[in-house]
N, C-alpha and C positions, 0 to 999 in steps of 0.2 A: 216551762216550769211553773207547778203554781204557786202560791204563798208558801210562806218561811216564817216559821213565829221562833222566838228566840227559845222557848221552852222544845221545842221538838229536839227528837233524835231522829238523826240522818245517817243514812250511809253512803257512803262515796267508794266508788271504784273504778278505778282509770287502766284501764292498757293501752296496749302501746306493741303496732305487727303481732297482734294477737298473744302476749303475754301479758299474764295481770303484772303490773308494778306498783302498786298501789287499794289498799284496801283500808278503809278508814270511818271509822264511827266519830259525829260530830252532835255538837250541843251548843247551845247560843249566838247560832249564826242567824244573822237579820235578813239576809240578802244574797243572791248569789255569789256577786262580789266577794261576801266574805268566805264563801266554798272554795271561790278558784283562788283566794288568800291562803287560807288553810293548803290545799292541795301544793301550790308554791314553795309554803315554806317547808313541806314535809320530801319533798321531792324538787332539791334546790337546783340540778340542774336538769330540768325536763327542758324537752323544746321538742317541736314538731306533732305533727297530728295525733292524737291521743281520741278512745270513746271512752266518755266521762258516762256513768251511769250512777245516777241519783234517787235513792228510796227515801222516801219522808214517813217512817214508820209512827210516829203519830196522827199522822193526816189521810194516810193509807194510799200515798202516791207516787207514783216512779217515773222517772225522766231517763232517755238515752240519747248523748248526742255525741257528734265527733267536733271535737275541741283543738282550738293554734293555740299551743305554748311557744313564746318566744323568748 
């Protein structure tokens, strides 16, 4: 993942055995930390392998990875 400035807009999309559960526009995140913070409290009981797919639509960057929620 590359840099995160708090003024960027991000998108977050997670599923989960190939259904999206999750789709989410963010704003003043510092750090990834604060993504997989965000994605937690919006989906309080996730657990198990999720692909987390991140666009940083100021920066013009995208991430895909597969994620442990526990």
């Amino acid at each position: 993942m590359s840099t995160i400035s708090p003024s960027d807009i991000l998108f977050a999309t997670v599923s989960q055995r190939g259904n999206m559960i999750l789709n989410i526009r963010l704003s003043g995140m510092e750090c990834a930390s604060d993504i997989y913070r965000a994605i937690r409290s919006s989906l309080p009981g996730i657990s198990g392998i999720t692909r987390l797919s991140i666009r940083n639509a100021s920066q013009g960057w995208a991430s895909a990875s597969a994620h442990l929620f526990r």
